[in-house]
Backbone bond lengths (Angstrom), bond angles and torsions (degrees), N, CA, C in turn:
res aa  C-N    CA-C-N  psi(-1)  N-CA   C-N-CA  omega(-1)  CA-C   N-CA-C  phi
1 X - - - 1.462 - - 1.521 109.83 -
2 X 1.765 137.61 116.81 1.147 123.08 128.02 1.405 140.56 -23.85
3 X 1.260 137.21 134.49 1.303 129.16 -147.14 1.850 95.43 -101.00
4 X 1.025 105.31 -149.35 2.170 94.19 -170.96 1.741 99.18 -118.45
5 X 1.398 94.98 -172.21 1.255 103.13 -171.91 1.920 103.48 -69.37
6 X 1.380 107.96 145.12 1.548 124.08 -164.41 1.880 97.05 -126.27
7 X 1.048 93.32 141.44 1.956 116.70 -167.56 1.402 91.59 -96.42
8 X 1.185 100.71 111.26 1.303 143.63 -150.88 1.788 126.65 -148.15
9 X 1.533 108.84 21.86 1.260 115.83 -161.08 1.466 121.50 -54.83
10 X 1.607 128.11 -18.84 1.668 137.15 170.85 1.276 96.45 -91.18
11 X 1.631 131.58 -5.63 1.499 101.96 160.33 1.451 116.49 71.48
12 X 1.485 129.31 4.93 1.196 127.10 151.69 1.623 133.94 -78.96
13 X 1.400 110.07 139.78 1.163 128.92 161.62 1.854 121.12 12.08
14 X 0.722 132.85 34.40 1.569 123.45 -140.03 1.690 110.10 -69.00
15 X 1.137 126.62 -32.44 1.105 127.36 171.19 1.737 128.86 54.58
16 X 0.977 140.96 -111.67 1.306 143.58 162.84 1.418 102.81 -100.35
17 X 1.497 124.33 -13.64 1.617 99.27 167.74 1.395 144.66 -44.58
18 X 0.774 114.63 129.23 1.826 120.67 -176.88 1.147 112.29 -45.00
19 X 1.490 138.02 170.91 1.345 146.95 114.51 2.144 85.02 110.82
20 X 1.214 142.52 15.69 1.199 160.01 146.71 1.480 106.50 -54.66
21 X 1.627 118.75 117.68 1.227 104.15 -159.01 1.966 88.13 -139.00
22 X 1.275 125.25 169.62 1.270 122.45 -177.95 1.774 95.36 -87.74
23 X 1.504 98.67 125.31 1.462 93.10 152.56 1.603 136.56 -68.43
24 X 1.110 128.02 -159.91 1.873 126.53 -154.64 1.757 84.97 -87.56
25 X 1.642 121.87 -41.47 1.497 100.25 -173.40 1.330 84.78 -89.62
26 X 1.056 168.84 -7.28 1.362 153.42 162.96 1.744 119.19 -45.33
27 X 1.500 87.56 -43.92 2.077 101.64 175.83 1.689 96.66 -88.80
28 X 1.159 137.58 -26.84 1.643 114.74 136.32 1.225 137.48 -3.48
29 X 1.664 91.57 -87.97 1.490 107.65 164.86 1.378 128.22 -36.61
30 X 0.678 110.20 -36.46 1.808 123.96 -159.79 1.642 116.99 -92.20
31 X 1.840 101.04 -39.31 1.157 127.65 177.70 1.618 85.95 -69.39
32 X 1.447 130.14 -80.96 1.372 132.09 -167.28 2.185 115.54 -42.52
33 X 1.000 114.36 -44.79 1.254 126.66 171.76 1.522 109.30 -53.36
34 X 1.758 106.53 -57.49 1.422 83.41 163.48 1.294 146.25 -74.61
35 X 1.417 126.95 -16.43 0.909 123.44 136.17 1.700 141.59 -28.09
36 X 0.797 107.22 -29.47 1.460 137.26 -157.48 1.681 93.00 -93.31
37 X 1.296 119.87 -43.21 1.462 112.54 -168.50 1.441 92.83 -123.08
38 X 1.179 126.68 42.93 1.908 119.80 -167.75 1.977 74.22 -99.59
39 X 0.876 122.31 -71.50 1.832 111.20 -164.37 1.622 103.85 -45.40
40 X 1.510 135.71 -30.72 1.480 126.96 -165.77 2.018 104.05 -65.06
41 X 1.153 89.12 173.01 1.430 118.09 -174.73 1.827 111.04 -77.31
42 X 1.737 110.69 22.66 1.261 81.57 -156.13 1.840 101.89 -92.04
43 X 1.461 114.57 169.76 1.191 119.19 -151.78 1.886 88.26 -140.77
44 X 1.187 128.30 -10.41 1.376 125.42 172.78 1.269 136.72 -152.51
45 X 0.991 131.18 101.33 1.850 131.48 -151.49 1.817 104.37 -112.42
46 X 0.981 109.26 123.19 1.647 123.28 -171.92 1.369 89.18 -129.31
47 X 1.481 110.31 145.54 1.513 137.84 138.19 1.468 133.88 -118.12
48 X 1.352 111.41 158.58 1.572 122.39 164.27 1.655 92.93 -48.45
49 X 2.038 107.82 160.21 0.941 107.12 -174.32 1.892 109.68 -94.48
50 X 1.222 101.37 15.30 1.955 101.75 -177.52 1.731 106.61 -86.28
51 X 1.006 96.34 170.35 1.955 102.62 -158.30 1.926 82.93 -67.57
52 X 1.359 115.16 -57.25 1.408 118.27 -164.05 2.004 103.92 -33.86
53 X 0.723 88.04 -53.11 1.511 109.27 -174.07 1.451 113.29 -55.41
54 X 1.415 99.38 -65.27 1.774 98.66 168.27 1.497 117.30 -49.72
55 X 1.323 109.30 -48.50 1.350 108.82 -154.68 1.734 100.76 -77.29
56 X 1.430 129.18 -29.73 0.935 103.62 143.44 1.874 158.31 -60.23
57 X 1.263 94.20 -16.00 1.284 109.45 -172.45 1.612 88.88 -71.24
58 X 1.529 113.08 -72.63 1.336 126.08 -172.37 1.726 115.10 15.52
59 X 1.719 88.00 -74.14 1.781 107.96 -171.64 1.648 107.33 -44.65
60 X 1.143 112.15 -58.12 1.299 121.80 -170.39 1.868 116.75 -64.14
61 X 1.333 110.59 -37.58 1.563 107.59 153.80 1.220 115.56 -56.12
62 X 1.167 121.43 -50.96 1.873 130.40 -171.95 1.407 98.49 -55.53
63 X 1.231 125.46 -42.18 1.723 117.44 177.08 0.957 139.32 -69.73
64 X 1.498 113.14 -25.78 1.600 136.77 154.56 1.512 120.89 -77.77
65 X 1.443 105.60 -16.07 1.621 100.45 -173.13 1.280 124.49 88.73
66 X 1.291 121.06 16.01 1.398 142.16 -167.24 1.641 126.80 -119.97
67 X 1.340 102.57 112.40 1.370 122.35 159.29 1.356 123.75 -27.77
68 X 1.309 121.55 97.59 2.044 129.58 -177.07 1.720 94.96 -60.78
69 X 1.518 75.63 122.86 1.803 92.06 160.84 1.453 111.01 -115.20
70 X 1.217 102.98 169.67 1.872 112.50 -161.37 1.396 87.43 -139.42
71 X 1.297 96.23 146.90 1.763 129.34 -176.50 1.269 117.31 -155.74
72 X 1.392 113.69 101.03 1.765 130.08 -158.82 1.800 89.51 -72.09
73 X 1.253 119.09 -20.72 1.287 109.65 -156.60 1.987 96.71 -98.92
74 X 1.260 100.24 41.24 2.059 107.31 -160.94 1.584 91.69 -129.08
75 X 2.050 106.87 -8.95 1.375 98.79 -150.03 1.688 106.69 -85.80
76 X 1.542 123.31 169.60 1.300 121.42 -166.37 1.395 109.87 -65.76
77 X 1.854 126.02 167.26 1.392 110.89 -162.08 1.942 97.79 -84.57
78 X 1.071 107.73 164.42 1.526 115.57 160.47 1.101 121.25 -60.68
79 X 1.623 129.76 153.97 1.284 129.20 -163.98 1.517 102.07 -162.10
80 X 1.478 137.53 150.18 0.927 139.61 -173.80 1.701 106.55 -104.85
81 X 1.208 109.92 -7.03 1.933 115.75 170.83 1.382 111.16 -94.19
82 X 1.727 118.88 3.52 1.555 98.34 177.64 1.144 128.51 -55.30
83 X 1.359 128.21 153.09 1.614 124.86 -178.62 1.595 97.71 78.20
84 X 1.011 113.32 -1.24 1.959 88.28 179.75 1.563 92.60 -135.23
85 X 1.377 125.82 153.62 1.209 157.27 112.43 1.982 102.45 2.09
86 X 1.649 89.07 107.80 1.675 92.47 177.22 1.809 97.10 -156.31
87 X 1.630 116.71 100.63 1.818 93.74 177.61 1.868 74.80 -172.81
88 X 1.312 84.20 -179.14 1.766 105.89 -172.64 1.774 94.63 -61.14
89 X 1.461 91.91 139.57 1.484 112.92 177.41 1.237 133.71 40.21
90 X 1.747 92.34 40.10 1.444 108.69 172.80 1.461 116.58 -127.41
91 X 1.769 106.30 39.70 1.540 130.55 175.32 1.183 104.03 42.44
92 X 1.682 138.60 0.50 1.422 121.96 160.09 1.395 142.81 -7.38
93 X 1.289 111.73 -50.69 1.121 144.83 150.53 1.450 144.11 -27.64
94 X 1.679 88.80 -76.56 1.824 84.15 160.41 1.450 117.52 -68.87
95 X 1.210 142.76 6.25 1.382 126.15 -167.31 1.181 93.86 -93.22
96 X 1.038 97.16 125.95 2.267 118.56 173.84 1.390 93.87 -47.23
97 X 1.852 147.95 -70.72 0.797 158.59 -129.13 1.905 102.16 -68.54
98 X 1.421 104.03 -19.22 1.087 124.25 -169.89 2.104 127.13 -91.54
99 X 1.742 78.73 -29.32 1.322 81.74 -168.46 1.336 119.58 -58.30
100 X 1.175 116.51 -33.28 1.730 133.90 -159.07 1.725 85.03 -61.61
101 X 1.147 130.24 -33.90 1.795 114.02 -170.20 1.043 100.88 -74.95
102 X 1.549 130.06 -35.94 1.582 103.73 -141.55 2.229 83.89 -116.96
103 X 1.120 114.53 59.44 1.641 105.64 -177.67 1.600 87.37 -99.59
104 X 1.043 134.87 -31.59 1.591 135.06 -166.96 1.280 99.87 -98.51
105 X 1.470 131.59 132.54 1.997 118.85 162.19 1.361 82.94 -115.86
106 X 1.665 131.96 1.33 1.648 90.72 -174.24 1.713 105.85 -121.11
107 X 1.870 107.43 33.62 1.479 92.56 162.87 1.388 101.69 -116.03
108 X 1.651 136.46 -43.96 1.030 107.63 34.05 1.894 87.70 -120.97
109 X 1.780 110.35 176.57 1.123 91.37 -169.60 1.598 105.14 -108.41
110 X 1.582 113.97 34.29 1.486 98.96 173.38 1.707 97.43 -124.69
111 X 1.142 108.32 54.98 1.452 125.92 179.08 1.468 126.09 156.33
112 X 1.276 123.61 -163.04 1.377 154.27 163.93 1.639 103.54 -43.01
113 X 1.917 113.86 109.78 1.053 124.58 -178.69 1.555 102.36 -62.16
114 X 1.771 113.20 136.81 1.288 111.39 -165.67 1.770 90.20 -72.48
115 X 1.122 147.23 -34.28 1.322 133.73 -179.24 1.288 131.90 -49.62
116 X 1.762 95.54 -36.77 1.695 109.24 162.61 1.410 116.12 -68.85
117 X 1.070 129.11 6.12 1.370 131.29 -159.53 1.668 89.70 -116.60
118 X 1.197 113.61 -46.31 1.447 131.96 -169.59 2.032 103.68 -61.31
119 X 1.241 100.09 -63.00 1.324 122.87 160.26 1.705 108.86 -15.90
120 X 1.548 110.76 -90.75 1.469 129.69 175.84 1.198 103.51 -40.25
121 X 1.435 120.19 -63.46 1.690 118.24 -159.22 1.194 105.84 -67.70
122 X 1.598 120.85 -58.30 1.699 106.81 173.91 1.720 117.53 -36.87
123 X 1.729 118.64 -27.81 1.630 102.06 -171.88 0.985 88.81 -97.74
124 X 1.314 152.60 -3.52 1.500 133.69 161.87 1.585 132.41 -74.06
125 X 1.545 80.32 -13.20 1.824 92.22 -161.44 2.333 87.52 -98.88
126 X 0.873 97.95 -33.90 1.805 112.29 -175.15 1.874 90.75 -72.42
127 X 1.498 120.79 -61.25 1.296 120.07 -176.70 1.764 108.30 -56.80
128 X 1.516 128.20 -40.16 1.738 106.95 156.06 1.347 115.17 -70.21
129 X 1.402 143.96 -20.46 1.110 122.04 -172.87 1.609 104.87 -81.04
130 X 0.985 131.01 -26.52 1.510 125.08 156.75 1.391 121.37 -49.34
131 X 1.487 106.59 -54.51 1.726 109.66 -179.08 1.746 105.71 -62.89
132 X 0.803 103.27 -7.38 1.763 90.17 -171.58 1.854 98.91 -143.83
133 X 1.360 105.39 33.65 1.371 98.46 -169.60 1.896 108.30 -77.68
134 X 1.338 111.03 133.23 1.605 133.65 -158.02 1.008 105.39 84.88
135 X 1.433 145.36 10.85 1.511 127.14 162.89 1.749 103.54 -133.45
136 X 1.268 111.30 -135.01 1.166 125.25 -174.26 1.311 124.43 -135.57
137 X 1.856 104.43 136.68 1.605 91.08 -167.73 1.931 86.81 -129.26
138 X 1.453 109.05 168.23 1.545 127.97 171.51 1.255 124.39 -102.49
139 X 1.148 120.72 115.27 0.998 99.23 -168.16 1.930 102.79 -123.19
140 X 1.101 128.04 128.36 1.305 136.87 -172.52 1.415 115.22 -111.28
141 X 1.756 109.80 116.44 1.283 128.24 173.51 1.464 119.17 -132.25
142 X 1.305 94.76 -149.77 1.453 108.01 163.11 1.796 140.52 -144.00
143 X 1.272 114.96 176.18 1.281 114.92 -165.42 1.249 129.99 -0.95
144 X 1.597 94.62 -92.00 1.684 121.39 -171.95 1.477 86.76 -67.76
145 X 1.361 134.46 -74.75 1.452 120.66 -147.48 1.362 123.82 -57.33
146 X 1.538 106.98 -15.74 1.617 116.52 168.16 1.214 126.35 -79.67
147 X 2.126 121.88 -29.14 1.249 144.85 168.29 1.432 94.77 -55.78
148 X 1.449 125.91 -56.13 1.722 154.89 -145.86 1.618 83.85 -64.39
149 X 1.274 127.37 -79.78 1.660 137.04 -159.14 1.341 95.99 -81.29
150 X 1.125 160.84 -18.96 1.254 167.85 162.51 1.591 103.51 -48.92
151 X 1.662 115.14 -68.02 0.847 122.72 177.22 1.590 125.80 -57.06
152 X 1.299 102.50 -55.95 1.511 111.26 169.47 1.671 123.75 -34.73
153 X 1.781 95.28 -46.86 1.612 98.22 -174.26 1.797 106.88 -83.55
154 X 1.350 104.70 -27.98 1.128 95.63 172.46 2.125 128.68 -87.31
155 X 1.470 93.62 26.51 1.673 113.32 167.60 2.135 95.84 63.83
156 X 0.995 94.01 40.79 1.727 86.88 174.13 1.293 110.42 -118.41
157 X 1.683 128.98 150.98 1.391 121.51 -156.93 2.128 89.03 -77.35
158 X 1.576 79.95 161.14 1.640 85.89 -167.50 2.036 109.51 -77.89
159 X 1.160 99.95 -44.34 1.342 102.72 170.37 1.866 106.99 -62.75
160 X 1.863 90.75 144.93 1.458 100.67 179.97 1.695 120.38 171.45
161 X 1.498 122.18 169.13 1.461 129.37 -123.01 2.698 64.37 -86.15
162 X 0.902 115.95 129.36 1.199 128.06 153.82 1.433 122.17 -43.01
163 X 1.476 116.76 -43.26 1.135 129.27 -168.41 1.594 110.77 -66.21
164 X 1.503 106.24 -20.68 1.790 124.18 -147.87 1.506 88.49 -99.84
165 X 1.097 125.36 -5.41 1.469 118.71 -162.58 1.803 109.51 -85.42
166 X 1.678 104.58 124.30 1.335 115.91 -174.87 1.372 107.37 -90.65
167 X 1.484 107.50 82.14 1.620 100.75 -168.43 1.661 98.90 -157.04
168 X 1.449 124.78 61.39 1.403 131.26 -159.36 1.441 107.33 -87.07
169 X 1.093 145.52 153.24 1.220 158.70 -178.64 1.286 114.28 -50.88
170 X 1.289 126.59 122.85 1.457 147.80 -157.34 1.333 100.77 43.60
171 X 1.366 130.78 38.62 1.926 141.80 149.49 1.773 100.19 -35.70
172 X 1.511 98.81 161.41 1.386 104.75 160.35 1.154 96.00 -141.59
173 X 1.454 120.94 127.12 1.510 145.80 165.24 1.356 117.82 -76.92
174 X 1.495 146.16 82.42 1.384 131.59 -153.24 1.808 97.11 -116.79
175 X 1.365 90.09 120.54 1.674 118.91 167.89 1.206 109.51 -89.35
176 X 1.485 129.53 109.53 1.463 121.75 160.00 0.991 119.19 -108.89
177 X 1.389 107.71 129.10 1.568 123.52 -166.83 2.190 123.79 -88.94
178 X 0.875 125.06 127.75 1.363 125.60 -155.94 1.998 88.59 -112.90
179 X 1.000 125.87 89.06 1.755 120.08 -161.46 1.642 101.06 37.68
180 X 0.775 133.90 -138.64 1.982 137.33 -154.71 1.341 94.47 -99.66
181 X 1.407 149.11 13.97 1.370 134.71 125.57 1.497 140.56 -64.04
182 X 1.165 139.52 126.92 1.597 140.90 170.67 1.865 71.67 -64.06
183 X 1.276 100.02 141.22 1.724 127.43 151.98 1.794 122.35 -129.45
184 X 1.818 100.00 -8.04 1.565 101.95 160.12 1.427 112.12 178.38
185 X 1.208 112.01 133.22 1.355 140.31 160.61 1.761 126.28 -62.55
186 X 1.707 111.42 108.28 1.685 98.18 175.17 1.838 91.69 -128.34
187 X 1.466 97.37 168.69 1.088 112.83 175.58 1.637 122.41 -125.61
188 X 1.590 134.48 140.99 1.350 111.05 -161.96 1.473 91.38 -159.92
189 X 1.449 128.65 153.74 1.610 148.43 -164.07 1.123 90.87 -138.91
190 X 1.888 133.47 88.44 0.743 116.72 149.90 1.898 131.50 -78.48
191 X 1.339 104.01 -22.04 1.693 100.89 164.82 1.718 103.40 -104.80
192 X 1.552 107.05 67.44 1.423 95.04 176.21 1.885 120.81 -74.93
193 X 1.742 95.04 -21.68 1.248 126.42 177.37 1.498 100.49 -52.47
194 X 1.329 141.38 -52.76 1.417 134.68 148.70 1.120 148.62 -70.30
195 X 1.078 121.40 8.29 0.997 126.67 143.58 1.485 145.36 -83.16
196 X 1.778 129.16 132.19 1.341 118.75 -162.63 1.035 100.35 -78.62
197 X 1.650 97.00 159.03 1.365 126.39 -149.19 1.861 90.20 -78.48
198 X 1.177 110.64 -28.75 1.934 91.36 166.70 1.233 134.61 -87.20
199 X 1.321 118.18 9.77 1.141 127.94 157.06 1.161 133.37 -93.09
200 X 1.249 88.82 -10.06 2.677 93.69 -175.58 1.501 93.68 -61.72
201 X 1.162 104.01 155.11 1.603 136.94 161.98 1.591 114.70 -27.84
202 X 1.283 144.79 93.18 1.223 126.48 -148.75 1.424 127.28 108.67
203 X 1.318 126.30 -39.05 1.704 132.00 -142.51 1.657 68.47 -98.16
204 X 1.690 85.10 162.52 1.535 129.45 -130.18 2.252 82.93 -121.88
205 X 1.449 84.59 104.58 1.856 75.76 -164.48 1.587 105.63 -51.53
206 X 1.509 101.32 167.23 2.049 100.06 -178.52 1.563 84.62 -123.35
207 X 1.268 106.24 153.31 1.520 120.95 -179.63 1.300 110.47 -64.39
208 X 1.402 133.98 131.43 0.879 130.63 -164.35 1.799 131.38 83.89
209 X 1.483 120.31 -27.69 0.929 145.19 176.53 1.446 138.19 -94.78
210 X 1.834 87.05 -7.83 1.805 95.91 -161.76 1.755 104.36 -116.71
211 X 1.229 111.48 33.75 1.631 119.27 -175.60 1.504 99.90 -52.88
212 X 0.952 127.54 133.23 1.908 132.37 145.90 1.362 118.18 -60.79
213 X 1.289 122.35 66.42 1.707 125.63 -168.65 1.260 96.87 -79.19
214 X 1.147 140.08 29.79 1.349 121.66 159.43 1.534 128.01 63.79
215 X 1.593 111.01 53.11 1.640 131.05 -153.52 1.719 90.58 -89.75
């Protein structure tokens, strides 16, 4: 699961920085999701270690009766724009100071190699399917690193257009496991109803609106 929308009013970069907290439709999200999986089988709920993350997970342990576990290796990828302002029509771009990150998109070089990303998430995603193996476990992250292992298992090159990424805020990414194989991949919006319409899976960034805050 992507975690929900996070209060974020300067609109910077947020990345693994601390003190990032879910805003009021953000605990929406989270509230609605659990709902959403309160009848499933699940037996183990993990998150990334950033507040966004916890605080979504939270709801969804509380419904099962279950103790939040943490998994540093769930956490969002690294980035060399945290703390700053980086998205459509916010001249990011032209600044010389800038170019040196973004000359590579396919390791990539203004962050966290998507393979290393691939790496972690496969043992995080294999380490719940053990803890909850015959039932169901949650697992709560973020953006890219969920697009990142998504892609991988589903044989697609790892570099790619950001914009294309089916991974919307409080998303559910579902791995089904066949003994220690994924045998299929689904995707599902259960609070798609809250979410703005420039953020769904797909939408067409608006100037001003389309920052990469680092979800």
């Amino acid at each position: 699961m992507r975690h929900g929308e996070v209060e974020n009013p300067t609109g910077v970069l947020y990345g693994r920085l601390p003190g990032y907290h879910l805003s009021e439709l953000g605990r929406q999200m989270a509230e609605r999701v659990a709902e959403h999986l309160a009848p499933r089988d699940v037996t183990y709920v993990v998150a990334s270690p950033l507040e966004r993350a916890q605080e979504t997970a939270t709801p969804i342990a509380k419904a099962h009766g279950l103790d939040l576990a943490t998994d540093e290796r769930l956490i969002e990828a690294e980035n060399v724009f945290q703390g700053k302002t980086f998205g459509v029509g916010d001249g990011a771009l032209r600044r010389p100071a800038n170019w040196k990150h973004v000359v590579n998109p396919f390791r990539p070089s203004w962050g966290e190699p998507y393979i290393d990303q691939v790496v972690r998430m496969m043992g995080a995603l294999n380490a719940a399917k053990d803890r909850a193996r015959g039932h169901e476990a949650v697992v709560v992250s973020h953006q890219l690193p969920i697009w990142i292992v998504r892609s991988y298992v589903e044989r697609r090159r790892l570099w790619h257009d950001p914009r294309k990424r089916q991974c919307t805020l409080a998303s559910l990414t579902t791995f089904t496991y066949q003994g220690d194989r994924i045998v299929s991949v689904g995707y599902s919006e259960p609070a798609r109803d809250l979410v703005p319409a420039h953020l769904l899976a797909g939408a067409r960034p608006v100037k001003g609106q389309g920052k990469a805050f680092g979800a």
